[in-house]
C-alpha positions as CSV (number, residue, x, y, z in Angstrom):
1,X,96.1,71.0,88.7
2,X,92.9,72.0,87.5
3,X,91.3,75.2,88.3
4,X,87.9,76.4,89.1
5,X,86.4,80.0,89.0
6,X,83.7,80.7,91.0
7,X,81.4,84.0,90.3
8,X,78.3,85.2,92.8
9,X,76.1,87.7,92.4
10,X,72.5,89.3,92.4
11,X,70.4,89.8,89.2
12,X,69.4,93.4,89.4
13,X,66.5,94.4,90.1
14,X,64.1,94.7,86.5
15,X,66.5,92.9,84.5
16,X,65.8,89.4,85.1
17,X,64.5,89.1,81.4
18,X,67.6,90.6,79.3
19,X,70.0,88.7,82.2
20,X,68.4,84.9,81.0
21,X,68.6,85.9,77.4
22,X,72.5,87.1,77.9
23,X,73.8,84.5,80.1
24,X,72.3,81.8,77.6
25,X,72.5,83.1,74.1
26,X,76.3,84.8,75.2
27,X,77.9,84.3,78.4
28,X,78.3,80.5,78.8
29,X,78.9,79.9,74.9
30,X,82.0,82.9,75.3
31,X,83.0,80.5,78.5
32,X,83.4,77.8,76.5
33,X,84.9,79.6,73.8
34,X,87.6,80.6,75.8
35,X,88.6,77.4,77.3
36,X,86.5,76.8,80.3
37,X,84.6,73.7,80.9
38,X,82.5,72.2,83.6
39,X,80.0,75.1,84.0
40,X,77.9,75.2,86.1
41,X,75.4,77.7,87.3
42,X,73.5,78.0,90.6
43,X,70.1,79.6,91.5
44,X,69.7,80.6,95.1
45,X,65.6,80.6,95.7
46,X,65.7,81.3,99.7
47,X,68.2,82.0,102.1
48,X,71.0,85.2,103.1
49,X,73.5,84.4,100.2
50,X,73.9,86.0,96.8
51,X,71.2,84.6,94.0
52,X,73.5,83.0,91.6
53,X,77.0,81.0,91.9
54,X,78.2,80.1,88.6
55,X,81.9,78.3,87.9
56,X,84.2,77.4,85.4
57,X,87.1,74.9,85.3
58,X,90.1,74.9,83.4
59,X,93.2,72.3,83.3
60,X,95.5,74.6,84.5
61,X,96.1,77.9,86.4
62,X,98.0,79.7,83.8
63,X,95.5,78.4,81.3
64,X,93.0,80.3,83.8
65,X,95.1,83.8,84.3
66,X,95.3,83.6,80.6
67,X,91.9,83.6,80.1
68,X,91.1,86.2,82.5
69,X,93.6,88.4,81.7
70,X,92.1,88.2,78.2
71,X,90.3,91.2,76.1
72,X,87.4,88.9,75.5
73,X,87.1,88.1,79.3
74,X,87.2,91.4,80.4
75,X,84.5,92.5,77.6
76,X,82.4,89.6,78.8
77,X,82.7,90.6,82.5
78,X,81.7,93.9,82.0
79,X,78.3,92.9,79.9
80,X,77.4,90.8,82.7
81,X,77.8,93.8,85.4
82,X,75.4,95.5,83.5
83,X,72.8,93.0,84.2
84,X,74.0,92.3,88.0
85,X,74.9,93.7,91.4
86,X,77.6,92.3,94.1
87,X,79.5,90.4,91.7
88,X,82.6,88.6,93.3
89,X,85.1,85.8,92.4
90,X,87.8,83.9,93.2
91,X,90.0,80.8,92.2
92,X,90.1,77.5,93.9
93,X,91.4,74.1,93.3
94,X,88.5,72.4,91.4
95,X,87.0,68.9,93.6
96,X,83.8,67.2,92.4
97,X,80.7,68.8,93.4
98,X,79.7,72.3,94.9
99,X,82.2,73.8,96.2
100,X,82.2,77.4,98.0
């Protein structure tokens, strides 16, 4: 069964800049690196939810604890709370489309 993580957050504030540059140039290449396809990310403009939803899929959930559980992952992770507040995830069967 494949398995998607899901990731919200805020940019913090003054940091929009260095955020674009990281996620682009680092964080989605490492996803893919690792083993995670089908990303996705997701820019809230208006409304009361967090500013960004991003996923990942991968074809399997040990295939997905492995990855998270990894050095790299956890390295990754914590660059990207440097750039960002209220980060949260969770795992979910992957669908088609946005899911929530």
């Amino acid at each position: 069964m494949p398995v998607k993580l899901l990731m919200t957050w805020d940019i913090a504030n003054g940091q929009e800049s260095e955020y674009s540059e990281f996620v682009v140039n680092e964080f989605i290449p490492r996803m893919q690196r690792l083993g995670m396809g089908d990303i996705e990310f997701w820019y809230t403009r208006y409304g009361e939810c967090k500013q960004i939803q991003a996923s990942g899929v991968s074809p399997t959930l040990e295939q997905m604890q492995n990855i998270l559980t990894s050095r790299e992952w956890r390295h990754l992770q914590q660059r990207l709370e440097g750039y960002v507040q209220d980060y949260d995830q969770k795992l979910i069967e992957a669908t088609r489309g946005f899911q929530i």
